[in-house]
N, C-alpha and C positions, 0 to 999 in steps of 0.2 A: 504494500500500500504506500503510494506517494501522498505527503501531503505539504503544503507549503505555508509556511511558520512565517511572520514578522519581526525582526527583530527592530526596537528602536532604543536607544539612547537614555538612560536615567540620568534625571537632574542630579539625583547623587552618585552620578557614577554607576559602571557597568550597564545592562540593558536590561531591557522588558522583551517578553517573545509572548508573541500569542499566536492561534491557529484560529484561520477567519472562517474556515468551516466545520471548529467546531467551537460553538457558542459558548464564553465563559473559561477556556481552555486556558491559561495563562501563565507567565512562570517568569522567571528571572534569573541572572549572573551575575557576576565580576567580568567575567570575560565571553566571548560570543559563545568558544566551547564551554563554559562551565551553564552557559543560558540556554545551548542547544541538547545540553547533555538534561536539563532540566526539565525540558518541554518535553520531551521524549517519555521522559518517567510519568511526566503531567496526560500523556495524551495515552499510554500505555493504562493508566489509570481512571481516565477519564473515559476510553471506550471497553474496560474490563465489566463485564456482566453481572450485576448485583443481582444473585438468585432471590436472597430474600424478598426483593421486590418484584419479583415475578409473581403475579398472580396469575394461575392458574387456572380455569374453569373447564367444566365436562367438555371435550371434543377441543379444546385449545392445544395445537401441534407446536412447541419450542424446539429448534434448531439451534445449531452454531453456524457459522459460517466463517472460513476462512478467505481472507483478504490479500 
């Protein structure tokens, strides 16, 4: 899966990254790799599957899918 990150500039130093299709995805560094290495954990966690909130109901089919 490709996906394409923003990084920009923090007024206090190092940067902000965000991923603009995935809403609220955000993260930050010191440095572009410490900010890339970030969002990566952020986006790995942000599209991991929270069963708990799978609901369920009679004749509801849940899959995975790989990307």
């Amino acid at each position: 899966m490709k996906l394409k990150v923003v990084l920009e500039p923090s007024d206090e130093g190092g940067y902000t990254v965000h991923v603009p299709s995935l809403p609220g995805c955000i993260s930050e560094g010191e440095s572009v790799e410490e900010a890339l290495e970030n969002i990566q954990e952020a986006i790995e966690l942000y599209l991991e599957p929270l069963e708990d909130e799978l609901i369920t109901q009679e004749g509801v089919i849940v899959r995975e899918l790989v990307l």
